[in-house]
C-alpha positions as CSV (number, residue, x, y, z in Angstrom):
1,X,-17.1,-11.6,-31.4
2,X,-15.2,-14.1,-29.5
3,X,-14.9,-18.0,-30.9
4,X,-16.6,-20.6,-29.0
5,X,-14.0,-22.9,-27.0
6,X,-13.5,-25.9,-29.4
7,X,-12.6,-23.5,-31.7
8,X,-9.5,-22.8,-30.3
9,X,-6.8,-24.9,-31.1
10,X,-5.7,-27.1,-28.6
11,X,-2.0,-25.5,-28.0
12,X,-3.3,-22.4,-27.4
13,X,-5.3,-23.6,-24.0
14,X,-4.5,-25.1,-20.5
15,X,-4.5,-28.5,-19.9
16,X,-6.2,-28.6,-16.4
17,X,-6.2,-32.8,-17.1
18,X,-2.7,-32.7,-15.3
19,X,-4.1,-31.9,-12.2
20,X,-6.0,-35.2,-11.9
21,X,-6.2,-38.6,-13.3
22,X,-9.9,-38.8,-14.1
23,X,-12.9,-37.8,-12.4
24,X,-12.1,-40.8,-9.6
25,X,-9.2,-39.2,-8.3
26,X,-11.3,-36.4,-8.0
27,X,-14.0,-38.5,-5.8
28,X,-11.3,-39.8,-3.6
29,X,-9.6,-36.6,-2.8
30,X,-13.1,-35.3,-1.9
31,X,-13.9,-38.2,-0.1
32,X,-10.3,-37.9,1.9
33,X,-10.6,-34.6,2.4
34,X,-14.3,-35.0,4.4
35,X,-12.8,-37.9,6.4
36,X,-9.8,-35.7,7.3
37,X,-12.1,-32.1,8.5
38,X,-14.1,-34.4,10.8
39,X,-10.5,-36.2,12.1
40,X,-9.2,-32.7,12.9
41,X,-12.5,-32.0,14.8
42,X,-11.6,-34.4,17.4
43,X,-8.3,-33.2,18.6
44,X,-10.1,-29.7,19.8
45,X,-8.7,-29.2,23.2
46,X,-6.4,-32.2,23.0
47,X,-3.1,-30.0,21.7
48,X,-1.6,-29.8,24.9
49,X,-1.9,-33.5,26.3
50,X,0.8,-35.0,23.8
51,X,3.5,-34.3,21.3
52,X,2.2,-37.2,19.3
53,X,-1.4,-35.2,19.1
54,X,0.0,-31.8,18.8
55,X,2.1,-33.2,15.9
56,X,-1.1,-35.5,14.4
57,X,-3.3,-32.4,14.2
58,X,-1.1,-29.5,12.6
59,X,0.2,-32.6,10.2
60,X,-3.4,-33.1,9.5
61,X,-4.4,-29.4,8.9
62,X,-1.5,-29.3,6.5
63,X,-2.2,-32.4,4.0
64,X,-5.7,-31.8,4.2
65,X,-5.1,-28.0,3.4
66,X,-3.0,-29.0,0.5
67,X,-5.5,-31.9,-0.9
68,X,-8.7,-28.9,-0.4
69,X,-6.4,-26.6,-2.3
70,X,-6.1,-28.5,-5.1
71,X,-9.8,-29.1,-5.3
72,X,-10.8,-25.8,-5.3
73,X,-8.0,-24.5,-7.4
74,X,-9.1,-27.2,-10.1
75,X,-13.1,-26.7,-9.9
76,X,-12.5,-22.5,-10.2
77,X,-9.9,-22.7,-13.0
78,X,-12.3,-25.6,-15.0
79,X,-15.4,-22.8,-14.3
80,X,-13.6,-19.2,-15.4
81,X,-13.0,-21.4,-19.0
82,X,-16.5,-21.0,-19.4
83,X,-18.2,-19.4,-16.5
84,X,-21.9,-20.7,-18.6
85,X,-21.6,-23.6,-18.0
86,X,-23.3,-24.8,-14.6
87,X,-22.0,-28.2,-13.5
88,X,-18.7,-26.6,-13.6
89,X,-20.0,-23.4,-11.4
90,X,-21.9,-26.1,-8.8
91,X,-18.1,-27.9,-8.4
92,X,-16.3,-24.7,-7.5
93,X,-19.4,-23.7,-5.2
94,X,-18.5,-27.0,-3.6
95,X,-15.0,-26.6,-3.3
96,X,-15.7,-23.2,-1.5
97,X,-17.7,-25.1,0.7
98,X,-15.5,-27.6,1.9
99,X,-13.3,-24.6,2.0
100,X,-15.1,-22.9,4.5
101,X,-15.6,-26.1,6.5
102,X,-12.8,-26.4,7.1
103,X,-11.4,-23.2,8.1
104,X,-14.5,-23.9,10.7
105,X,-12.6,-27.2,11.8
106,X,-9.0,-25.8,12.3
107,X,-10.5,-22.5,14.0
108,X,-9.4,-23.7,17.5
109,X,-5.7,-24.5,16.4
110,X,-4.3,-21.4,17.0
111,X,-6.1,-20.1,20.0
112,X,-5.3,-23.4,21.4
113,X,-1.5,-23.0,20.5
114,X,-1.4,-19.4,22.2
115,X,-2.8,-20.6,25.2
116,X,-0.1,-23.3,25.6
117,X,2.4,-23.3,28.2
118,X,5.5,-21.5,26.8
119,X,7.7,-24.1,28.0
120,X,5.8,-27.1,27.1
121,X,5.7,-25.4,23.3
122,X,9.2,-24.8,23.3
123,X,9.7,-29.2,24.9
124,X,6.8,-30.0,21.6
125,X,9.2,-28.1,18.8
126,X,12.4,-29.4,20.1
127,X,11.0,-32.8,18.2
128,X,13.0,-33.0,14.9
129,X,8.9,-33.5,13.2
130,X,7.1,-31.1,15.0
131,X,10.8,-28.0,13.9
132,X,9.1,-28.4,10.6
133,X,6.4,-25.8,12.0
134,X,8.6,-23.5,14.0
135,X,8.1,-21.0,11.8
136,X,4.2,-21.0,11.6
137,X,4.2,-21.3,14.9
138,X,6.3,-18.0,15.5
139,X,4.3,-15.9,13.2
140,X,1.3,-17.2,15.5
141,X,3.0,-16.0,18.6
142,X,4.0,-12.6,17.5
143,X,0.7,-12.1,16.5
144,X,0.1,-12.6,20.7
145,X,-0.4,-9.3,22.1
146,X,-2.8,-8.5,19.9
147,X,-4.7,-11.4,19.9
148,X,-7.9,-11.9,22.4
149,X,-9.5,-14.7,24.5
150,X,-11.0,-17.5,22.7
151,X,-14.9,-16.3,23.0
152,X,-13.8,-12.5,22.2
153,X,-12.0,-13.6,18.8
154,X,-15.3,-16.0,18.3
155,X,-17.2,-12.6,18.3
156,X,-14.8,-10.6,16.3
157,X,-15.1,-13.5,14.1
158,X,-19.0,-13.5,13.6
159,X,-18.2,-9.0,13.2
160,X,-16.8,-9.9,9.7
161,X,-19.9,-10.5,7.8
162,X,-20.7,-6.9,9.3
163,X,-17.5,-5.4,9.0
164,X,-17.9,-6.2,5.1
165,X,-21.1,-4.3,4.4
166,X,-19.5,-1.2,3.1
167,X,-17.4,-2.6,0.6
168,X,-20.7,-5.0,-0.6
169,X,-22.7,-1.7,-0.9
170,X,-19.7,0.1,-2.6
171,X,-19.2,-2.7,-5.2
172,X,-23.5,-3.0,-5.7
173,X,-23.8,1.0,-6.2
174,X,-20.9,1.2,-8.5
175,X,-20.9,-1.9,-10.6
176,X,-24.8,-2.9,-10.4
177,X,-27.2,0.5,-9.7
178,X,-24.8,3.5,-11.0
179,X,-25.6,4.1,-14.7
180,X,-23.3,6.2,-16.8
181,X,-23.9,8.9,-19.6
182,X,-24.0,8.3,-23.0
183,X,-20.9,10.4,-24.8
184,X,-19.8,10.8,-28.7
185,X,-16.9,8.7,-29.7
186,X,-15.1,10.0,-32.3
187,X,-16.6,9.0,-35.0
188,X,-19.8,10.8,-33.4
189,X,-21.5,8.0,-32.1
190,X,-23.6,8.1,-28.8
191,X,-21.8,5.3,-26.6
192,X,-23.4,4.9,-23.1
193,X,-20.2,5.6,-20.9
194,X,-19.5,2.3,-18.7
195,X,-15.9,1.4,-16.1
196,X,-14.6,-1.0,-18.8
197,X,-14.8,1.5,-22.3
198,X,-14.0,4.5,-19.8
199,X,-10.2,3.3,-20.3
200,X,-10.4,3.2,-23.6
201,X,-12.0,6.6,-23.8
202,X,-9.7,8.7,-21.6
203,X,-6.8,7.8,-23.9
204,X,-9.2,8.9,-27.1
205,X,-6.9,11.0,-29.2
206,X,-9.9,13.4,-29.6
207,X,-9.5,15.9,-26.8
208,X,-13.3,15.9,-26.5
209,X,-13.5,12.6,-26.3
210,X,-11.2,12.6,-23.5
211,X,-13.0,15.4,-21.7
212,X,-16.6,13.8,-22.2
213,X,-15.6,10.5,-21.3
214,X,-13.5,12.4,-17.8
215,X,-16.4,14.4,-17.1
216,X,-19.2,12.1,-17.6
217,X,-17.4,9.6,-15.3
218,X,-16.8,11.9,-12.6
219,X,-19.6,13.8,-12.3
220,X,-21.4,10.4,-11.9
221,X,-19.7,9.6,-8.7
222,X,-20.1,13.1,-7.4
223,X,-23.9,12.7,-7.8
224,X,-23.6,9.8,-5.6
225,X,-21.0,10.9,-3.3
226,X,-22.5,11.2,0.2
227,X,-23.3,7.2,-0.2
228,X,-20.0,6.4,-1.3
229,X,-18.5,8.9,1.8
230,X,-20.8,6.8,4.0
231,X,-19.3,3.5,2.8
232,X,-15.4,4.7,2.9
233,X,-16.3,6.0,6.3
234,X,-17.3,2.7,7.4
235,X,-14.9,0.7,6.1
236,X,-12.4,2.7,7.8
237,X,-14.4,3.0,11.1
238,X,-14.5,-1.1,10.9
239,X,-10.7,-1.0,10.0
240,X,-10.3,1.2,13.0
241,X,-11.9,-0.8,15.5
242,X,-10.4,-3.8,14.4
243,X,-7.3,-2.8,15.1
244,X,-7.8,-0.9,18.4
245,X,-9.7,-4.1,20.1
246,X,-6.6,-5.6,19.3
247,X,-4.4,-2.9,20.9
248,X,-2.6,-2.2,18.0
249,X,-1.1,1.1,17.8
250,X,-2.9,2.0,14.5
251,X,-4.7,0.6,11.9
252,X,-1.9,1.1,9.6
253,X,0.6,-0.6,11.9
254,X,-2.0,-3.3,12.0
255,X,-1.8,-3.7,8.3
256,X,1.6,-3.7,8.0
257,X,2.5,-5.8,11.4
258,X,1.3,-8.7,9.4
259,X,4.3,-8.9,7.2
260,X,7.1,-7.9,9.5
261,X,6.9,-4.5,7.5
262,X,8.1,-0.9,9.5
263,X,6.1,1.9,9.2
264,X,9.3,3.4,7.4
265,X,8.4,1.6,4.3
266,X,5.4,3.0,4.3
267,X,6.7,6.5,5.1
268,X,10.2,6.9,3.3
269,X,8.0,5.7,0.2
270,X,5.6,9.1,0.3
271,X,8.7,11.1,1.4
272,X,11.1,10.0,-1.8
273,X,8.0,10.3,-4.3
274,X,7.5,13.7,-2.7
275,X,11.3,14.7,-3.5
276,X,10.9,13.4,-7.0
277,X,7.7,14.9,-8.1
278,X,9.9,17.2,-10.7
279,X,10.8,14.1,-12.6
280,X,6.9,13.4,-12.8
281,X,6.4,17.7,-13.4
282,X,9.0,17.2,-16.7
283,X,7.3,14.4,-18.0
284,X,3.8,15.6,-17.7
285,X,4.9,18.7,-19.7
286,X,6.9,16.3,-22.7
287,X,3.4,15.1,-23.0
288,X,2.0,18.7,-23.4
289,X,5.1,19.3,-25.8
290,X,4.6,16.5,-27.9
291,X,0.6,17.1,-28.3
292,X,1.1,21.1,-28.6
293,X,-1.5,21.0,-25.9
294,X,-1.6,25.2,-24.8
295,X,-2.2,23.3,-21.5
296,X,-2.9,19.8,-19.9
297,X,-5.3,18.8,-18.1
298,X,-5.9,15.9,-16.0
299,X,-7.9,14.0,-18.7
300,X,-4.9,14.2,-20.7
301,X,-2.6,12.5,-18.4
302,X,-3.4,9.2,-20.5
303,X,-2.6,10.0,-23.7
304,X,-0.9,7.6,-25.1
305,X,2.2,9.4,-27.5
306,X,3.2,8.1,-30.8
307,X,-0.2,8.2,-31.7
308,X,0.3,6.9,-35.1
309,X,2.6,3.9,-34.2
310,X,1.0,0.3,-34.0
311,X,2.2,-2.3,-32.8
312,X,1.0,-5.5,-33.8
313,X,2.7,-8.8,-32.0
314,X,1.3,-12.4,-32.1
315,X,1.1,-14.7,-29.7
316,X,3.8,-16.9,-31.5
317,X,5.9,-13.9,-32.1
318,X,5.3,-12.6,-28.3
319,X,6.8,-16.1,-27.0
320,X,9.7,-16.1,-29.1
321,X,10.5,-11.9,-27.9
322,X,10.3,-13.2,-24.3
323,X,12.8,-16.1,-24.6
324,X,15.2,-13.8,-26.1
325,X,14.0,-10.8,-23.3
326,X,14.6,-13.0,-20.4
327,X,18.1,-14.2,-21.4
328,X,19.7,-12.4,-19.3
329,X,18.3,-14.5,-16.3
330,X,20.0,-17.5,-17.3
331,X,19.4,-21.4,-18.6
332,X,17.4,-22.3,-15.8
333,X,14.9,-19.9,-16.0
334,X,14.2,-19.7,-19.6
335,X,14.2,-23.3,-19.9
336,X,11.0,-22.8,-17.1
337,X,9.5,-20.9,-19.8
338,X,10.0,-22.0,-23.2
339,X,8.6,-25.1,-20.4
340,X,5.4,-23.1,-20.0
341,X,4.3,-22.6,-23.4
342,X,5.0,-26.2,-24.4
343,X,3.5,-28.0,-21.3
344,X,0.3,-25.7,-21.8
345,X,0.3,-23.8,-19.0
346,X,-1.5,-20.4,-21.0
347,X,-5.3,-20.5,-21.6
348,X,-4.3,-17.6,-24.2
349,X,-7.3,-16.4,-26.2
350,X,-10.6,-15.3,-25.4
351,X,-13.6,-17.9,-26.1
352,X,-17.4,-17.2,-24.6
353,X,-18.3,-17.2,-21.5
354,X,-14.8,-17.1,-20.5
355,X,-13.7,-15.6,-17.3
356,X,-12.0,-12.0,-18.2
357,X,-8.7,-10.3,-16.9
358,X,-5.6,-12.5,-16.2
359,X,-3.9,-14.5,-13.6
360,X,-1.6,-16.8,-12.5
361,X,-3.0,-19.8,-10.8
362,X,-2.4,-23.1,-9.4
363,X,-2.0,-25.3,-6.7
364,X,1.3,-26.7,-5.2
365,X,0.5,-30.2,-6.7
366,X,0.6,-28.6,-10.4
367,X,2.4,-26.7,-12.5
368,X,1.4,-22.6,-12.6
369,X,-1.4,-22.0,-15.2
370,X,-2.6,-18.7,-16.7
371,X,-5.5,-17.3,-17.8
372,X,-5.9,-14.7,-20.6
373,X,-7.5,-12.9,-23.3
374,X,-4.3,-12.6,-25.7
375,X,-5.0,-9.3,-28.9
376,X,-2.2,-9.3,-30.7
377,X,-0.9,-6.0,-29.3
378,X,1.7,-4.5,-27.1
379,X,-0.3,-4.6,-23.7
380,X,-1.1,-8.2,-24.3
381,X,2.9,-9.6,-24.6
382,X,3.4,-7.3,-21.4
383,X,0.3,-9.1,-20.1
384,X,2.0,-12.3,-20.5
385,X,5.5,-12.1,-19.5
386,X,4.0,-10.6,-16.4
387,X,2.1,-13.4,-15.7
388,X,4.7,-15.7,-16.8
389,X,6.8,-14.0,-13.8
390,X,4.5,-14.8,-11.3
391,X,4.0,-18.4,-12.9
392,X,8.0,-18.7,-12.4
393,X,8.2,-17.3,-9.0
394,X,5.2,-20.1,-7.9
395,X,7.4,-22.9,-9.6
396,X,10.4,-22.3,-7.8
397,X,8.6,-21.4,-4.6
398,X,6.8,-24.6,-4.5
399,X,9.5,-26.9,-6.1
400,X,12.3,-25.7,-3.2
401,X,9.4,-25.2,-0.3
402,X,7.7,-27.5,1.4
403,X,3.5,-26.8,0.9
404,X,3.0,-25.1,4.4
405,X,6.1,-22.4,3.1
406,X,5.4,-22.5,-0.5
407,X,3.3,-19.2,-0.8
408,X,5.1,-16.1,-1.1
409,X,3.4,-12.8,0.3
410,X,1.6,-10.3,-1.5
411,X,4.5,-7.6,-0.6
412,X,6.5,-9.6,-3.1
413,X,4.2,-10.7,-5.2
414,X,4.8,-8.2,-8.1
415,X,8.2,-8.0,-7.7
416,X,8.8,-10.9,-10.3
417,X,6.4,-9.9,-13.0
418,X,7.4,-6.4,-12.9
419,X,11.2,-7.6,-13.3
420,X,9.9,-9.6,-16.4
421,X,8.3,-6.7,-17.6
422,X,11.6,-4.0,-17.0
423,X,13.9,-6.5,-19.2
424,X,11.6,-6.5,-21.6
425,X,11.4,-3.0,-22.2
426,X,14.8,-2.8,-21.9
427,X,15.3,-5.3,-24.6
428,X,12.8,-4.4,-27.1
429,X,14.2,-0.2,-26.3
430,X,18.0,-1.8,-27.5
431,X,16.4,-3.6,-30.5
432,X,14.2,-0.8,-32.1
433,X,15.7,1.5,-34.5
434,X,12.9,3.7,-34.9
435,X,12.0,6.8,-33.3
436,X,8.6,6.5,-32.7
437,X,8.6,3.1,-31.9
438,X,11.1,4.3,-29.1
439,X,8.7,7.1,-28.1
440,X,5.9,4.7,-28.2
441,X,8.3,2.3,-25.8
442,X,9.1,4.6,-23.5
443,X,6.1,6.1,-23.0
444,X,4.3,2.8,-22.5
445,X,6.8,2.0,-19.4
446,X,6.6,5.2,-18.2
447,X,3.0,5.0,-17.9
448,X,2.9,1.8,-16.2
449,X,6.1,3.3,-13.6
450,X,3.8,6.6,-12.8
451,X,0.7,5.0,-12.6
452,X,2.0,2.2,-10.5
453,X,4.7,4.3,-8.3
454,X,3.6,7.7,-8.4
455,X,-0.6,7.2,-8.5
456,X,-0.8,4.3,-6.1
457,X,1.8,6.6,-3.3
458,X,-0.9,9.1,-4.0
459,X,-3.4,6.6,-3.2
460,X,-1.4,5.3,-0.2
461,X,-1.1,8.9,1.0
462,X,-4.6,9.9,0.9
463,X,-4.9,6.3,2.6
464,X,-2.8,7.4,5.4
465,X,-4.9,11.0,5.9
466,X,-8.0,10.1,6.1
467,X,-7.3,7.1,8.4
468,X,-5.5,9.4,10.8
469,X,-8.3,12.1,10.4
470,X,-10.9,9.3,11.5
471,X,-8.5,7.9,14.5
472,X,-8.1,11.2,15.9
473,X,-11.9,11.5,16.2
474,X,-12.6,13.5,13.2
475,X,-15.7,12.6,10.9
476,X,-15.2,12.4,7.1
477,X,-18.0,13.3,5.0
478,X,-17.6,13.4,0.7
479,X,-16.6,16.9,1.2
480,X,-13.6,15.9,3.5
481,X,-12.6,13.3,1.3
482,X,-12.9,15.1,-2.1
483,X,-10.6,17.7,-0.4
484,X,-7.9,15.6,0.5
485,X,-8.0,13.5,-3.1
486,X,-7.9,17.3,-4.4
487,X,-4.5,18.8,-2.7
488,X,-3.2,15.5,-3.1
489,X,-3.7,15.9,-6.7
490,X,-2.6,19.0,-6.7
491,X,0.8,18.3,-4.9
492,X,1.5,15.5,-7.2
493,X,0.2,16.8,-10.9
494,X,-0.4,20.6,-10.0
495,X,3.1,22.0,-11.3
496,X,2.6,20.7,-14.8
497,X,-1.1,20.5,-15.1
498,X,-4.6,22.2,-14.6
499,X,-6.2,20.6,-11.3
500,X,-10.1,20.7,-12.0
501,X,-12.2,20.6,-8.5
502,X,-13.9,17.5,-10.0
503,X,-10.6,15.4,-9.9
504,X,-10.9,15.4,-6.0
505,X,-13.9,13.3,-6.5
506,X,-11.5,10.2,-7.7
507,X,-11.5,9.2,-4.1
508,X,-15.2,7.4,-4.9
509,X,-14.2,5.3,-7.7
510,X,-11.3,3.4,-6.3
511,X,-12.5,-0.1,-5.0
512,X,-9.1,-1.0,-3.3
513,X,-9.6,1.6,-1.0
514,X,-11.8,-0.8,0.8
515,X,-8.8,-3.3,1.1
516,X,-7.1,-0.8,3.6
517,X,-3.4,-0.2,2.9
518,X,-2.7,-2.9,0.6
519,X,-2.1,-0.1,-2.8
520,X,1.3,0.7,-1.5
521,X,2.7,-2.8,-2.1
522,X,2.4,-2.3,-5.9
523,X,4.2,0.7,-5.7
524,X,7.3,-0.7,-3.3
525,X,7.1,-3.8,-5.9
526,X,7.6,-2.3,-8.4
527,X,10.6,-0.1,-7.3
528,X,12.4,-3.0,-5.9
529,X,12.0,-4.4,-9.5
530,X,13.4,-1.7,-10.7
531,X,16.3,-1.6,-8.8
532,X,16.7,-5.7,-9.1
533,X,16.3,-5.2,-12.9
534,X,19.1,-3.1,-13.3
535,X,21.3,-4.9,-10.8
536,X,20.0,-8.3,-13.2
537,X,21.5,-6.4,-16.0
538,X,24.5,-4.9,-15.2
539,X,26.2,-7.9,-12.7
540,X,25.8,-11.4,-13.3
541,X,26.2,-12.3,-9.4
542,X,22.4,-10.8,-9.0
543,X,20.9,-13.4,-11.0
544,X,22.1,-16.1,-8.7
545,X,20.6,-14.1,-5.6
546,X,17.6,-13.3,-7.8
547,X,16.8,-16.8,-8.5
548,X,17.2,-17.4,-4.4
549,X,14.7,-15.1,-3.4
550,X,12.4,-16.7,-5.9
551,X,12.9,-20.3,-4.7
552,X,12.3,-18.7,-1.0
553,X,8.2,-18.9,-1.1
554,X,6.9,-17.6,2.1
555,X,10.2,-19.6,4.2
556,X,11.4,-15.7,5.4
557,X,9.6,-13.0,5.7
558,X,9.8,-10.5,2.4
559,X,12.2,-7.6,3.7
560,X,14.6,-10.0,4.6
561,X,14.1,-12.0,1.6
562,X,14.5,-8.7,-0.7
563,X,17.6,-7.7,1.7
564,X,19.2,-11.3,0.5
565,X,18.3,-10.1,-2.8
566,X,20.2,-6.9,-3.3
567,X,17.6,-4.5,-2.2
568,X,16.8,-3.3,1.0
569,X,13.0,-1.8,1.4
570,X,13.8,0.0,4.7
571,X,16.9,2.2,3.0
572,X,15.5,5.5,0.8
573,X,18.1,4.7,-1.1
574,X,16.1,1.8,-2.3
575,X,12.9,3.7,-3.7
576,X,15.1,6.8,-4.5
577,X,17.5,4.1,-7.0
578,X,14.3,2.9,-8.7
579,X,12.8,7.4,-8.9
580,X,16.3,7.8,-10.6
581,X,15.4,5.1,-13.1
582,X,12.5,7.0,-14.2
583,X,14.1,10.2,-14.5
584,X,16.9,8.8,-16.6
585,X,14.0,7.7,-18.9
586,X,12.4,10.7,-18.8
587,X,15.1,12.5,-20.2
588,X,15.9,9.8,-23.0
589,X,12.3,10.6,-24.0
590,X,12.9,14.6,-24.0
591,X,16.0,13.7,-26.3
592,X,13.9,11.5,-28.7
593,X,11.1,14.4,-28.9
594,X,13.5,17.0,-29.6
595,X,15.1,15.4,-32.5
């Protein structure tokens, strides 16, 4: 049962105190940030009559941006601590608020900045004050030919409450009206089946547990899959006519345009995992070799090997692995995080009513913060030194960047933790001297490099299908879908396992499926980690560059900054480095089984 708050020892939790200096400063950032949203209301339609107002208003939107970040960053943090208590819930309800009034407030800025006269824009950014927004300004105008008139983007604007029915109804059926069967756990209990013991249950070492738990779960969201076809059909209709309004080729170029990202990316990615599916066929069968399995199936894909290996790691003795784990990225960045756990920047353990998962927060006034639910296992140090990456990556970002450049973009984003997480395989693979710790190891990073490269490709595949299907005038009902999910699985697990029909229902249980095109990132992340990792390693000129692209923030955009880097996303060679990483680890696992 978990502790109430003021149990927990005061080391072992954030101190969101640093962020403000009493509940006054609080009232007078509030009070400063009002004044500023109704000051920015009074330069709509005055952007073009002077540099001094052109300057006044985007200087504006910035500080007042900043000062509304930090609000709302504070109130939510100070809520998911303990998410019962209601004072705290009403504060980040009114940060939210005054989050939403003011993106109300700035609306007109950039309509107002495309319709500007090209050489008066280029007169305004020749001012040494006004340069420091040259680049926001050029990711506005690329943006251009696919933007409309002011009263047609005001109606595309009021479409979005619309637009997000699908995924609303999606997340109600699934997480609020679907109701799961109960199963036996091994110890022949009835459990009711729910989406947070179903990962536990998959990786049951009791072959009928697995089964029960993979059948029960599926054969749920086949009973309800015309609704969910319904909803994945909408959200990709809505997707669709987004992007053609817009005159965007495709609703995958309109996804990727964003970023500065080719549809190469994109497509070399599915191409290379295609070429390297035999790495993914040998480990599947290891697995079936080290259980004696006369066949796998694809509820056994989970199984965790070493079965009778534990691992048991505290936080004090997790902190103390990941200073010695991250050596090799020098001084500087270790000191940041032997800085981290003695600053209190880790909420670590798990108290009621506390918000669960974990995260990496904060606003560019404060240091990072994370957010946790630390067990004393494996998963849980891996939990941390990922977040701990993306804590890092934030410091630097905002510490070298000024506030309007200081966020990085999500096609980076994992880049960091992942390389926080490789080294620490890496390290803890050199230090063991057992075998079945090394088994257990190896398998645990090879689980997160399948189910992160190879599953979310698959993903991003069956993305790219059904999309294309739709855009070409075709209509996708559940048995459409469920076909595609099926071959797909089939292509990628079909060699070295038994592809039941009921695995092509999958397609209905993946929420992010309703965020179109956004699972390939964490599979491109992760391989440029990969790559960087070993680069890290093996030549102490990377950690330089490495620690470059980190302090970059959001200044460049991210397949330049990963080109400055070492790796270059738009070269196979790239994804095809980080496949060969696998394979090498594939076949130091089929030497430790043999022995």
């Amino acid at each position: 049962m978990a502790r109430d708050r003021s149990e927990i020892s005061e080391q072992y939790k954030w101190n969101l105190e640093d962020m403000y200096q009493g509940k006054d400063s609080i009232a007078k950032n509030i009070e400063l940030a009002e004044k500023s949203i109704n000051e920015i209301k009074e330069y709509e339609g005055k952007l073009s009559s002077s540099k001094e107002i052109f300057y006044n208003t985007l200087k504006l939107m910035e500080d007042t941006s900043r000062i509304i970040s930090q609000y709302y960053v504070y109130t939510h943090m100070k809520h998911h601590e303990d998410t019962r208590i209601n004072e705290n819930l009403s504060e980040a309800t009114r940060s939210e608020m005054m989050s939403t009034e003011f993106g109300k407030a700035t609306s007109y800025i950039v309509p107002e900045i495309l319709e500007m006269d090209e050489k008066l824009l280029n007169a305004y950014l020749e001012d040494e004050k006004i340069s420091h927004y040259k680049k926001m300004i050029d990711e506005i105008l690329r943006e251009k030919p696919y933007t409309l008139s002011k009263k047609e983007e005001q109606i595309m604007a009021a479409t979005a409450e619309l637009t997000s029915v699908p995924e609303s109804t999606y997340e109600m059926l699934s997480y609020a009206d679907m109701k799961f069967p109960e199963i036996t756990d091994e110890q022949g209990n009835k459990v009711r089946l729910d989406h947070f013991n179903y990962s536990k249950y998959i990786k049951s070492t009791d072959r009928r547990v697995r089964k029960e738990a993979y059948e029960a779960e599926f054969t749920t969201y086949q009973k309800y899959a015309n609704t969910m076809a319904s909803t994945l059909f909408g959200a990709i209709k809505a997707e669709i006519f987004s992007s053609s309004i817009r005159k965007y080729p495709s609703a995958l170029y309109a996804s990727l345009f964003t970023d500065n990202i080719s549809l190469d990316v994109y497509d070399n990615l599915i191409e290379l995992v295609h070429e390297n599916i035999k790495s993914l066929d040998k480990y599947t069968e290891l697995k079936k070799k080290y259980f004696k399995l006369d066949d796998m199936n694809m509820y056994d894909l989970y199984l965790p090997m070493a079965k009778d290996f534990k691992m048991e790691i505290s936080f004090e003795e997790a902190k103390e692995i990941i200073i010695e784990a991250l050596q090799p990225l020098g001084e500087d960045y270790v000191n940041l995080i032997k800085k981290a756990f003695d600053e209190r920047w880790i909420d670590a353990y798990e108290n009621e009513g506390k918000k669960g998962g974990a995260y990496s927060w904060g606003s560019y006034d404060s240091h990072p913060y994370i957010l946790m639910s630390y067990k004393d296992d494996l998963n849980s140090m891996f939990t941390l030194i990922h977040e701990l990456g993306h804590s890092v990556h934030s410091y630097l970002s905002r510490t070298n960047q000024p506030y309007l450049y200081s966020s990085y973009k999500i096609f980076v984003a994992e880049v960091a933790s992942t390389v926080n997480e490789t080294l620490l395989i890496k390290y803890l693979l050199n230090k063991s001297k057992d075998e079945e710790e090394k088994i257990y190891l190896l398998n645990y990073y090879l689980e997160q490099f399948r189910t992160t490269v190879y599953r979310q490709t698959l993903f991003a595949e069956f993305e790219k299908i059904v999309h294309e299907k739709v855009e070409s005038g075709e209509p996708m009902t559940a048995k459409d879908f469920t076909e595609v999910f099926y071959n797909l699985n089939k292509l990628y697990y079909g060699n070295a396992c038994i592809v039941e029909e009921l695995s092509g229902i999958e397609w209905a249980r993946i929420p992010h499926f309703y965020s179109n095109f956004y699972v390939y990132k964490y599979a491109t992340g992760f391989s440029a980690a990969s790559v960087l990792s070993n680069m890290i390693l093996n030549d102490e000129g990377s950690v330089e560059k490495y620690l470059e692209f980190l302090k970059s923030g959001g200044s460049e955009y991210p397949l330049d900054q990963l080109r400055k880097a070492g790796v270059d996303m738009e070269k196979k060679e790239s994804v095809d480095n980080a496949l060969k990483v696998f394979s090498s680890l594939v076949d130091e696992l089929e030497t430790l089984i043999s022995k």
